[in-house]
Biopython code that builds the backbone (N, CA, C, O; Angstrom):
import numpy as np
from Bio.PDB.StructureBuilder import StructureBuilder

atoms = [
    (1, "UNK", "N", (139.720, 154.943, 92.338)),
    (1, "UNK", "CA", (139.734, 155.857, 91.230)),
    (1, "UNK", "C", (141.103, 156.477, 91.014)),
    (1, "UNK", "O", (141.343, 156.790, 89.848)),
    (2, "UNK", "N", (142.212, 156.756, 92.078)),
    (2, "UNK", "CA", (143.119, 157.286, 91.765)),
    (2, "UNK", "C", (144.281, 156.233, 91.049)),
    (2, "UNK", "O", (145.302, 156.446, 90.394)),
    (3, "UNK", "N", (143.745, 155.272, 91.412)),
    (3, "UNK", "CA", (145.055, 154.172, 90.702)),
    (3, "UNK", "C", (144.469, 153.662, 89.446)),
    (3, "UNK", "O", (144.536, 152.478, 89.116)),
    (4, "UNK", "N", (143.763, 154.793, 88.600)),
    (4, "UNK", "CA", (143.311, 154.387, 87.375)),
    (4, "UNK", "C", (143.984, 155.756, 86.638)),
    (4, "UNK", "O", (144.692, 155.724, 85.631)),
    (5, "UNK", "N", (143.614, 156.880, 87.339)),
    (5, "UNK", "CA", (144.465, 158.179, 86.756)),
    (5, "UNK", "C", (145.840, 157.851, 86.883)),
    (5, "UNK", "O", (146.352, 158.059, 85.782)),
    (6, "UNK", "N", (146.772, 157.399, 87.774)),
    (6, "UNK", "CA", (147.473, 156.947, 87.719)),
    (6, "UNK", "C", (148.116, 156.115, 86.300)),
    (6, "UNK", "O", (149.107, 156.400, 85.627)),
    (7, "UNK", "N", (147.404, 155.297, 86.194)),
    (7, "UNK", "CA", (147.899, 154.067, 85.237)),
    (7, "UNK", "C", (147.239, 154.762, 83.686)),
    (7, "UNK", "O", (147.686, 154.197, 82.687)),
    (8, "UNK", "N", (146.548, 155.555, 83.501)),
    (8, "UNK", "CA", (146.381, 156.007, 82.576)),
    (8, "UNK", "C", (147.337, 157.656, 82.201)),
    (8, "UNK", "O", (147.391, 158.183, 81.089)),
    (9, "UNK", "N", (147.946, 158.141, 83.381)),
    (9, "UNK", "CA", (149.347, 158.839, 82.879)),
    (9, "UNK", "C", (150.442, 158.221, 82.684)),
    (9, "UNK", "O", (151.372, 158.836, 82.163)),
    (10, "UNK", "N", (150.591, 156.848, 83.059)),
    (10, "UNK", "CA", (151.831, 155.589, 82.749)),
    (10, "UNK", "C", (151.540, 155.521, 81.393)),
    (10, "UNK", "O", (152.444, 155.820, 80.613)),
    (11, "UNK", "N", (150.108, 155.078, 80.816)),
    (11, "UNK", "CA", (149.872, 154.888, 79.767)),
    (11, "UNK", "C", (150.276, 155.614, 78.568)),
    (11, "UNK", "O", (150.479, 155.085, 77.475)),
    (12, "UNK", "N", (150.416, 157.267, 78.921)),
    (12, "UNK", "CA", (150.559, 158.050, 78.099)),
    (12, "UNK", "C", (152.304, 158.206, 77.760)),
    (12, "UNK", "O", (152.913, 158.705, 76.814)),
    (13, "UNK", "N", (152.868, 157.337, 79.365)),
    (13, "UNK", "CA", (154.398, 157.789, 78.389)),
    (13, "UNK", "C", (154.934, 156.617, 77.724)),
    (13, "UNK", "O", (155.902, 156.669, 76.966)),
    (14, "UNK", "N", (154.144, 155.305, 78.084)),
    (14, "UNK", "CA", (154.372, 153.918, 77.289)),
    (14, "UNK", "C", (154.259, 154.182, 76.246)),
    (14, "UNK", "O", (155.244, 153.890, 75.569)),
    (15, "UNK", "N", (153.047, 154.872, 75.463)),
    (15, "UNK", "CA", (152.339, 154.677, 74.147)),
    (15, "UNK", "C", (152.952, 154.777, 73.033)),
    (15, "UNK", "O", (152.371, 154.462, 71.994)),
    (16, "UNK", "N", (154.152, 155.200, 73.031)),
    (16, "UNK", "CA", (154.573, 155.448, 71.721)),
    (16, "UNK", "C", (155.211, 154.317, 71.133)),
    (16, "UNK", "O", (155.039, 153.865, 70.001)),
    (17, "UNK", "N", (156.041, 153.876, 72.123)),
    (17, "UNK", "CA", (156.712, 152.451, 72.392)),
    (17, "UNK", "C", (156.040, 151.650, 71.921)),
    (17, "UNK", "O", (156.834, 151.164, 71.115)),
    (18, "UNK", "N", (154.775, 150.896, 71.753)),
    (18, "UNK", "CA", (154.043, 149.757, 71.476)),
    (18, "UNK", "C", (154.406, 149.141, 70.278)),
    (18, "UNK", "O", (154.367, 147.928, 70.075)),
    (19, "UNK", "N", (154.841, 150.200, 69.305)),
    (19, "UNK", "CA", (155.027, 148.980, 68.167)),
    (19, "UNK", "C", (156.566, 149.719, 67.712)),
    (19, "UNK", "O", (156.492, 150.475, 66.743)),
    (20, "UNK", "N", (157.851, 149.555, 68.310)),
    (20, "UNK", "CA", (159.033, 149.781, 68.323)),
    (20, "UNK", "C", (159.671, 149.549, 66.453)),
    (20, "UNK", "O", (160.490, 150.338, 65.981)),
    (21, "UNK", "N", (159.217, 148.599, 65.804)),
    (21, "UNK", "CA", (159.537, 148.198, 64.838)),
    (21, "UNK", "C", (158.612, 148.842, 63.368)),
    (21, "UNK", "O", (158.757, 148.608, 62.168)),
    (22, "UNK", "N", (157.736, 149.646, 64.045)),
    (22, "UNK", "CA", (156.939, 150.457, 62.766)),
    (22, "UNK", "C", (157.445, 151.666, 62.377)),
    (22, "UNK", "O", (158.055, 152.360, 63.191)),
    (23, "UNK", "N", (157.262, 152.049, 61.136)),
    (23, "UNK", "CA", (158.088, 153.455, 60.785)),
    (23, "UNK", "C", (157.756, 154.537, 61.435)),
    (23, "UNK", "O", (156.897, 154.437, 62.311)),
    (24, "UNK", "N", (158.279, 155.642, 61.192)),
    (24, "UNK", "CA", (157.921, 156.733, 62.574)),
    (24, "UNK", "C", (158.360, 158.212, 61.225)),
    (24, "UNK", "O", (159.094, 158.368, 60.249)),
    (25, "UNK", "N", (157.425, 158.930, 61.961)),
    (25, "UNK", "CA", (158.032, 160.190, 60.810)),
    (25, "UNK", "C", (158.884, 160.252, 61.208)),
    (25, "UNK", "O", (159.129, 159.752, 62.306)),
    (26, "UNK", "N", (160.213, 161.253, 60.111)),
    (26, "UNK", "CA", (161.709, 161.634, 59.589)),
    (26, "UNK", "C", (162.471, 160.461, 59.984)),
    (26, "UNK", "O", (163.589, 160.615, 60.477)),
    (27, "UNK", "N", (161.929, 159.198, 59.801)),
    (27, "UNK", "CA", (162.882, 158.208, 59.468)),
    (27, "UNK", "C", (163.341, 158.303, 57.629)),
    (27, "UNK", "O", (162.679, 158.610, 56.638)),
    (28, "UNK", "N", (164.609, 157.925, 57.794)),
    (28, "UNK", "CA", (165.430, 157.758, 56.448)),
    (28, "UNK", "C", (165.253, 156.150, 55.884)),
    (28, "UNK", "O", (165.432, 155.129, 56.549)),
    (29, "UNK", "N", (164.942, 156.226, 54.783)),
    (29, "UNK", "CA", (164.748, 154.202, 54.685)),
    (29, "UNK", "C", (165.291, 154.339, 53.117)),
    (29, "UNK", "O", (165.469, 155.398, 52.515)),
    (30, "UNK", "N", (165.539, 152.806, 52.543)),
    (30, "UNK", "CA", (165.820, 153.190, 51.572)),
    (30, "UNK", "C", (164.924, 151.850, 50.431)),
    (30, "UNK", "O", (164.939, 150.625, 50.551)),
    (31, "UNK", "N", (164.347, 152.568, 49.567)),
    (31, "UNK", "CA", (163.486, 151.986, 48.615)),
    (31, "UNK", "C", (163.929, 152.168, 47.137)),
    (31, "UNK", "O", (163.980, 153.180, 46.438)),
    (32, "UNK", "N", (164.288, 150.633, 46.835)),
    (32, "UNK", "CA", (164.747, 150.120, 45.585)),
    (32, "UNK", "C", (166.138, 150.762, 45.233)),
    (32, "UNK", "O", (166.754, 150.949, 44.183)),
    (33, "UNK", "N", (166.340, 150.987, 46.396)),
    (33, "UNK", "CA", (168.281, 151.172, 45.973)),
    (33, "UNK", "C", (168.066, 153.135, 46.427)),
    (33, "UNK", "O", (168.971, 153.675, 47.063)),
    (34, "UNK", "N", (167.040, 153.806, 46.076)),
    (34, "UNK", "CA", (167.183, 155.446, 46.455)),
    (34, "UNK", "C", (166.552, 155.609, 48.075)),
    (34, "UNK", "O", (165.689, 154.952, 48.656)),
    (35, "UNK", "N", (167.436, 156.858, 48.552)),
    (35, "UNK", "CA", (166.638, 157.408, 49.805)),
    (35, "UNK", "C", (165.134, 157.961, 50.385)),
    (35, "UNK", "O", (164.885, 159.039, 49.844)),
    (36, "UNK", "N", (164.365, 157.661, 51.057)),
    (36, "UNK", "CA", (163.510, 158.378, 51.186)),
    (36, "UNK", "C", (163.361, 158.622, 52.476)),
    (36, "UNK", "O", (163.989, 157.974, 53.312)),
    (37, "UNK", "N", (162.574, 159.514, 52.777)),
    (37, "UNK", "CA", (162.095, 160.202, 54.282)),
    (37, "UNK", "C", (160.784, 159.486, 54.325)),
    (37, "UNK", "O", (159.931, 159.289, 53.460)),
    (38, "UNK", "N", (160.866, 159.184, 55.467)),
    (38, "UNK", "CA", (158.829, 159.379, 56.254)),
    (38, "UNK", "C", (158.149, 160.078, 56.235)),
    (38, "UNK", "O", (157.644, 159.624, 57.262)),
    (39, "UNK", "N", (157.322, 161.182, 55.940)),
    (39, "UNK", "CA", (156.647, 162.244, 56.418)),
    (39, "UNK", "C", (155.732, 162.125, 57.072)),
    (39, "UNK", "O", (155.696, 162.829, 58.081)),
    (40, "UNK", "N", (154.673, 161.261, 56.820)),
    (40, "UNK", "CA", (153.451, 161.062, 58.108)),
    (40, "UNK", "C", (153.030, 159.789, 57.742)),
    (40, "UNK", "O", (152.941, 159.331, 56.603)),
    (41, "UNK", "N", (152.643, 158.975, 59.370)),
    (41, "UNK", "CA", (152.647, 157.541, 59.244)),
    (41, "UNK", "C", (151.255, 157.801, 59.828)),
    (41, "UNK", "O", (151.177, 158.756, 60.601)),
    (42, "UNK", "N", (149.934, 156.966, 59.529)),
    (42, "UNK", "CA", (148.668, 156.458, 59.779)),
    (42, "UNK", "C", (149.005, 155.229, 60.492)),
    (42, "UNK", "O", (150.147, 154.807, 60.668)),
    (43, "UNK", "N", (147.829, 154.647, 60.920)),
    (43, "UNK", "CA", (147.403, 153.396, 60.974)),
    (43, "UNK", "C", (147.503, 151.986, 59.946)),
    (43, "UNK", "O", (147.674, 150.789, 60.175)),
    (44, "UNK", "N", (147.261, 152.963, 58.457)),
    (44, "UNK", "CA", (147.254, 151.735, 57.783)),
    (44, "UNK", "C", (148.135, 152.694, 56.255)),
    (44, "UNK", "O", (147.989, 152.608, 55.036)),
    (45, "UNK", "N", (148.767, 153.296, 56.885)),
    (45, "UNK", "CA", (149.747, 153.911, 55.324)),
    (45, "UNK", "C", (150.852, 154.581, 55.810)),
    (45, "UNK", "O", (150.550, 155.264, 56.789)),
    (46, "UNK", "N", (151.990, 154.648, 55.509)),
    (46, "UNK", "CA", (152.939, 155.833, 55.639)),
    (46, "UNK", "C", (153.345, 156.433, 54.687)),
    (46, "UNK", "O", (153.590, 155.683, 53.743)),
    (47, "UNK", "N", (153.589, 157.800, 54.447)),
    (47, "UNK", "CA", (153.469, 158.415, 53.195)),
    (47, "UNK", "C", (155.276, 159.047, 53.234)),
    (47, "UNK", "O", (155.680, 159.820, 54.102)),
    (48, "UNK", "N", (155.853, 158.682, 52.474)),
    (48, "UNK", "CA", (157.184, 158.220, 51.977)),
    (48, "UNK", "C", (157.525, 159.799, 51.003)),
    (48, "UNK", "O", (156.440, 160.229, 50.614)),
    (49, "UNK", "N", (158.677, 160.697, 50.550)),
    (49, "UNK", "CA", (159.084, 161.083, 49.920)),
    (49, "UNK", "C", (159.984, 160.440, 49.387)),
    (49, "UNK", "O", (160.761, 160.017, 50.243)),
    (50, "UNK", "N", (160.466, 159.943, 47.606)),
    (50, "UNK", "CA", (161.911, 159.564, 47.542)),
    (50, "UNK", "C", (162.593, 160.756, 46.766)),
    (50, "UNK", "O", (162.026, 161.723, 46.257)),
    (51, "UNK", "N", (163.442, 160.571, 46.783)),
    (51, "UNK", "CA", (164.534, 161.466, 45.932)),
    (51, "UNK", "C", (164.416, 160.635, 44.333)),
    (51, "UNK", "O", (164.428, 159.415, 44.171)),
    (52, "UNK", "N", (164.289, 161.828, 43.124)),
    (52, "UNK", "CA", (164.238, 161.832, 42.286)),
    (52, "UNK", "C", (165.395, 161.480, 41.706)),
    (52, "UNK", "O", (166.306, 161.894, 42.423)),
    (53, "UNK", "N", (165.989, 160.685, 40.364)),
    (53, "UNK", "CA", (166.709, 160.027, 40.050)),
    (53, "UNK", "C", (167.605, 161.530, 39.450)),
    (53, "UNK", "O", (167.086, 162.570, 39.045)),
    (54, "UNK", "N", (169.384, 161.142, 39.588)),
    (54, "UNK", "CA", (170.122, 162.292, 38.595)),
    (54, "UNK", "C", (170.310, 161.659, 37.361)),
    (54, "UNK", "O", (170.665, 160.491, 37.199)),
    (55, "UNK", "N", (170.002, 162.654, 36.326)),
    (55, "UNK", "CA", (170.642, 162.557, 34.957)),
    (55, "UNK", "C", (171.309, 163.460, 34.231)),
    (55, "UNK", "O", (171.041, 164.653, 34.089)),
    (56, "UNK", "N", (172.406, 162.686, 33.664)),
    (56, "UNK", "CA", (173.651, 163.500, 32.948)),
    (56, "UNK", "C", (173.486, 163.060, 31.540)),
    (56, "UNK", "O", (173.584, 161.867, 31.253)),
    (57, "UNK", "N", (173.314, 163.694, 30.919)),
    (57, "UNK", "CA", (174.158, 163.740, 29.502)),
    (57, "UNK", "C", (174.725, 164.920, 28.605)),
    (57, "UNK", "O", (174.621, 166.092, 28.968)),
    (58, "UNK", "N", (175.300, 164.568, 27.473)),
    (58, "UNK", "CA", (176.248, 165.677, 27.121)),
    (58, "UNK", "C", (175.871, 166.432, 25.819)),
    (58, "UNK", "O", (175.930, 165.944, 24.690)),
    (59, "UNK", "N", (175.508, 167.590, 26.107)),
    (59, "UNK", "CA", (174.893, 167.858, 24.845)),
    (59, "UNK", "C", (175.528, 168.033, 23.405)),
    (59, "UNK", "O", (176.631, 167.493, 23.321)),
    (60, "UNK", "N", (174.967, 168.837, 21.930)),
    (60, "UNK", "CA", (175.851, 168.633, 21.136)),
    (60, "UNK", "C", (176.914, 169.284, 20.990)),
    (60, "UNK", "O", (177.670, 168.899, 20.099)),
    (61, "UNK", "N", (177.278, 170.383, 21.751)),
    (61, "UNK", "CA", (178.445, 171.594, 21.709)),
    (61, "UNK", "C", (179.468, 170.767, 22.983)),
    (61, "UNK", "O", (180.430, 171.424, 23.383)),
    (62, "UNK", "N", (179.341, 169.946, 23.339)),
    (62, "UNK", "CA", (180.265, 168.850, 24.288)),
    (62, "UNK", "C", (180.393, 169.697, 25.757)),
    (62, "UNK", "O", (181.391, 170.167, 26.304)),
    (63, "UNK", "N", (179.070, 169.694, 26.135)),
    (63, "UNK", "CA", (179.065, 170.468, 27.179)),
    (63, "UNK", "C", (177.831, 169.375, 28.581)),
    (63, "UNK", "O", (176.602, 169.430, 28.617)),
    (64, "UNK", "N", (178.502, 168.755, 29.263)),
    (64, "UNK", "CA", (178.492, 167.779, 30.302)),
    (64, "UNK", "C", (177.163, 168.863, 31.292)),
    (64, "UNK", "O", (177.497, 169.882, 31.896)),
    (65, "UNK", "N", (175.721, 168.344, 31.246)),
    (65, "UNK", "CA", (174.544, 168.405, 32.003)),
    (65, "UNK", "C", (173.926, 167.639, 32.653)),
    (65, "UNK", "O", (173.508, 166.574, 32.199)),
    (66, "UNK", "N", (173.728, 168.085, 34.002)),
    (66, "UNK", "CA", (173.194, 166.996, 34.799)),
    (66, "UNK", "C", (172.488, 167.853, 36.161)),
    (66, "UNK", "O", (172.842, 168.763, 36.912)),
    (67, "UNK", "N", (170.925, 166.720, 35.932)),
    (67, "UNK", "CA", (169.916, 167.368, 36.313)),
    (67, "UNK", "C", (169.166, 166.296, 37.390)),
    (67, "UNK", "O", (169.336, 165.078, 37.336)),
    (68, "UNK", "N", (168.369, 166.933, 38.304)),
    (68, "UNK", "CA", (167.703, 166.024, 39.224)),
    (68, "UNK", "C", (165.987, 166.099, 38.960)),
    (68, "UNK", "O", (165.254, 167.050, 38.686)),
    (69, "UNK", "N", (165.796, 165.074, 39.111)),
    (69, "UNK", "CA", (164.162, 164.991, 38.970)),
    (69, "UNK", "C", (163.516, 165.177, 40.051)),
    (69, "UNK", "O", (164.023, 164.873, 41.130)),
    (70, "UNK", "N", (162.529, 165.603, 39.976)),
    (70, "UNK", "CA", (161.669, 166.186, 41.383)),
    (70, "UNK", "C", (161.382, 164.833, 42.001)),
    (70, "UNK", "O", (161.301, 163.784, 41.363)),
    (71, "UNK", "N", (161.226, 164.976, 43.406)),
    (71, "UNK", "CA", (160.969, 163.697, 44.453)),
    (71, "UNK", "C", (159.412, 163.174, 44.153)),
    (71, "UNK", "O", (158.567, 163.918, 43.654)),
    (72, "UNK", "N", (159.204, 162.054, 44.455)),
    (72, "UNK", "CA", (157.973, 161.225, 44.155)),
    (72, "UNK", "C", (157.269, 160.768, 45.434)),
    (72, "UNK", "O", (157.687, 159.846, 46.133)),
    (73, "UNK", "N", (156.162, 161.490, 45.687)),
    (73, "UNK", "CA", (155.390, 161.000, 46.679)),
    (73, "UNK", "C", (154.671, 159.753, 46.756)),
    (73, "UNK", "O", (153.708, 159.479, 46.040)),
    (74, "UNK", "N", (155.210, 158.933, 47.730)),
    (74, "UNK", "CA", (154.474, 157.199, 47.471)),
    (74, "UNK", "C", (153.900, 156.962, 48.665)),
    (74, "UNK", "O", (154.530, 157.450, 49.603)),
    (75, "UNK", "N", (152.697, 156.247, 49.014)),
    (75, "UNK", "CA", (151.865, 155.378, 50.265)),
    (75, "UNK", "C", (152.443, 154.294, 49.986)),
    (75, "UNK", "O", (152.339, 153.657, 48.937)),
    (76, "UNK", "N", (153.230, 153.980, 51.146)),
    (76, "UNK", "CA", (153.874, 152.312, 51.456)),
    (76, "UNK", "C", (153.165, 151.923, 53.349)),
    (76, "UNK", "O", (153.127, 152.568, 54.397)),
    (77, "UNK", "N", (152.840, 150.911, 53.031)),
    (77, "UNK", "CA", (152.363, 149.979, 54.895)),
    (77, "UNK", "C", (153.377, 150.507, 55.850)),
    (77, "UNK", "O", (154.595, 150.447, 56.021)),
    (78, "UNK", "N", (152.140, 151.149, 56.492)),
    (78, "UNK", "CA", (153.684, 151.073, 57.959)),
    (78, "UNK", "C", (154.482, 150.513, 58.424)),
    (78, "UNK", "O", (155.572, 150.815, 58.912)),
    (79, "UNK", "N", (153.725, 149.266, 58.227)),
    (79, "UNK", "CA", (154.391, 148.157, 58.947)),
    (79, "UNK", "C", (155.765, 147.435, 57.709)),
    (79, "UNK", "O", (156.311, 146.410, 58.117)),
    (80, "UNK", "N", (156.132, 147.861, 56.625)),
    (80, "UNK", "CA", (156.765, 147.427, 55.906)),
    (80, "UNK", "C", (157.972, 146.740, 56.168)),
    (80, "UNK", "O", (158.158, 146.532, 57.366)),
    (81, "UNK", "N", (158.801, 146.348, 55.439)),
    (81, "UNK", "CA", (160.699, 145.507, 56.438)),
    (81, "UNK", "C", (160.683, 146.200, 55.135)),
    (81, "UNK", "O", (160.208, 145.993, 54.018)),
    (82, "UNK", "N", (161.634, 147.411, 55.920)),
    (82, "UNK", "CA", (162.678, 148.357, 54.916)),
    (82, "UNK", "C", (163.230, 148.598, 55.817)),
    (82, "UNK", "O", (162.642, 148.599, 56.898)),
    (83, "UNK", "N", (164.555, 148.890, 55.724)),
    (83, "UNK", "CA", (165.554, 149.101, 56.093)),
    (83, "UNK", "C", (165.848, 150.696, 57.002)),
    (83, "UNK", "O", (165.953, 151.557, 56.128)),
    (84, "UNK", "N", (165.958, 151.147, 57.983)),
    (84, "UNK", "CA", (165.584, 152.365, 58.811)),
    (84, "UNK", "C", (167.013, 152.348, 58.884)),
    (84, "UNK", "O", (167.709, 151.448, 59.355)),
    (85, "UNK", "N", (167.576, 153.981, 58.112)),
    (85, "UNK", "CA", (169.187, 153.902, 58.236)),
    (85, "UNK", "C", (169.335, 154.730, 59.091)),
    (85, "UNK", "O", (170.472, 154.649, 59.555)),
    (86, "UNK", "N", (168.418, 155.930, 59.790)),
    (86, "UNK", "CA", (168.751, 156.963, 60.588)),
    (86, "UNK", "C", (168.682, 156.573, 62.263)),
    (86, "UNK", "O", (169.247, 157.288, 63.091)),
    (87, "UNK", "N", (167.872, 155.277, 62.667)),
    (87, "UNK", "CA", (166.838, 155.374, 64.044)),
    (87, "UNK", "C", (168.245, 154.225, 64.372)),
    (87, "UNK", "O", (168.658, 153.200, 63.829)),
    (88, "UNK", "N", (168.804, 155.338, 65.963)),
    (88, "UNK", "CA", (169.527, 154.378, 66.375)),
    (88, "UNK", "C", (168.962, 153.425, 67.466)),
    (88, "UNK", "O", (167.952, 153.544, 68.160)),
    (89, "UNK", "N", (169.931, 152.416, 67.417)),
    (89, "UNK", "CA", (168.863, 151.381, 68.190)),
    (89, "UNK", "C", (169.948, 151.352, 69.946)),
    (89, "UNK", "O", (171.135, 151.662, 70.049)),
    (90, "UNK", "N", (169.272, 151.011, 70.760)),
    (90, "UNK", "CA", (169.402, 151.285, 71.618)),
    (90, "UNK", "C", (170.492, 150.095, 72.581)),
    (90, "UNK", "O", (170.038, 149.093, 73.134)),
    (91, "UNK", "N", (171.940, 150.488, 72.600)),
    (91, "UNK", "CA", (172.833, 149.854, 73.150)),
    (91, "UNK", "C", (173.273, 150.183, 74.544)),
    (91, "UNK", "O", (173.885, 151.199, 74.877)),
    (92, "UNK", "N", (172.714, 148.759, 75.663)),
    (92, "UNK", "CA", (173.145, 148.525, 77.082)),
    (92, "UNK", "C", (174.905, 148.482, 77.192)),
    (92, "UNK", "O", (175.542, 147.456, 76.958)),
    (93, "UNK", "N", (175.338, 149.382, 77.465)),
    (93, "UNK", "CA", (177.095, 149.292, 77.737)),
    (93, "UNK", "C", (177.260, 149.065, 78.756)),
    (93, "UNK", "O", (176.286, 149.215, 79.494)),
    (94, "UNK", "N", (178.136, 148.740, 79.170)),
    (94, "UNK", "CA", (178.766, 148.073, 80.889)),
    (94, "UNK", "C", (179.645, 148.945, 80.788)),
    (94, "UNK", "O", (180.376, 149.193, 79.829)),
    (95, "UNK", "N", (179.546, 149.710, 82.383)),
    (95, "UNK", "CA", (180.573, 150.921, 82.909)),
    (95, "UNK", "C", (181.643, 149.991, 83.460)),
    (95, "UNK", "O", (181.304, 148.830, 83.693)),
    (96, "UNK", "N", (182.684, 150.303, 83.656)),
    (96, "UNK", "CA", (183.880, 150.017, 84.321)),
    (96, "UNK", "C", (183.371, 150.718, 85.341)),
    (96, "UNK", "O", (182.939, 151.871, 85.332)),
    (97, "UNK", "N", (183.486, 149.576, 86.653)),
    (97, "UNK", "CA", (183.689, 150.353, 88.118)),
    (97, "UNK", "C", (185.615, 150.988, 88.602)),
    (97, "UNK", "O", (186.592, 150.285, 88.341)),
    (98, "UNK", "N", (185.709, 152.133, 89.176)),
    (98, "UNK", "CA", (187.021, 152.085, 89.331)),
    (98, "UNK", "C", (186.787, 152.111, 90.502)),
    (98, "UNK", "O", (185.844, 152.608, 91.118)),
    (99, "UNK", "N", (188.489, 151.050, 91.138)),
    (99, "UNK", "CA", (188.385, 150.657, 92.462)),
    (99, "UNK", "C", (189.157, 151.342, 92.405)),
    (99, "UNK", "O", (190.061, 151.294, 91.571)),
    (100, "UNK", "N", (188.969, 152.584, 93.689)),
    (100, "UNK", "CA", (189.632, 153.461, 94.576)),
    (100, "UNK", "C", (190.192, 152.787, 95.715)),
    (100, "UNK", "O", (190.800, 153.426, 96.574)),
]
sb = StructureBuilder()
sb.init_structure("model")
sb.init_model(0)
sb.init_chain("A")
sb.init_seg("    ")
for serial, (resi, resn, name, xyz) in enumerate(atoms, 1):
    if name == "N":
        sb.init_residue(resn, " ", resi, " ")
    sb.init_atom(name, np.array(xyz, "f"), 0.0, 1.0, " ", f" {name:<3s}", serial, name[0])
structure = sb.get_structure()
């Protein structure tokens, strides 16, 4: 019995790890050319904020306006291939030994 409590507190610090390549909340990704955040990932949805598009134009007294549109909440697959610009990935470096 104890080498089951055991392997089921191993379990708990593996778990997150299992699917390394699925989105994860406050990842940054980028969809159709604009930024968006993760906010909360399910099983079978992750729910995405993007940033709302800027627009400029100039009105008739020649006076240059430019405005942002509110962000758009979208459900995209967790499992999607988009591009994760924030999550660094994890690089093995070789130390220099110094011979004393």
């Amino acid at each position: 019995m104890e080498y089951i409590t055991e392997q089921a507190e191993l379990a708990l610090i593996w778990g997150p790890f299992r699917h390394p390549f699925r989105l994860r909340a406050n990842d940054v990704i980028r969809v159709d050319g604009r930024l968006a955040v993760v906010i909360r990932v399910t099983e079978c949805a992750a729910v995405v904020l993007i940033n709302g598009q800027t627009r400029q134009f100039t009105t008739r007294f020649d006076k240059h306006v430019r405005f942002r549109t509110p962000p758009v909440v979208v459900r995209i697959s967790a499992n999607s291939e988009t591009e994760i610009l924030n999550r660094k990935t994890r690089q093995h470096q070789k130390r220099k030994r110094r011979i004393i």
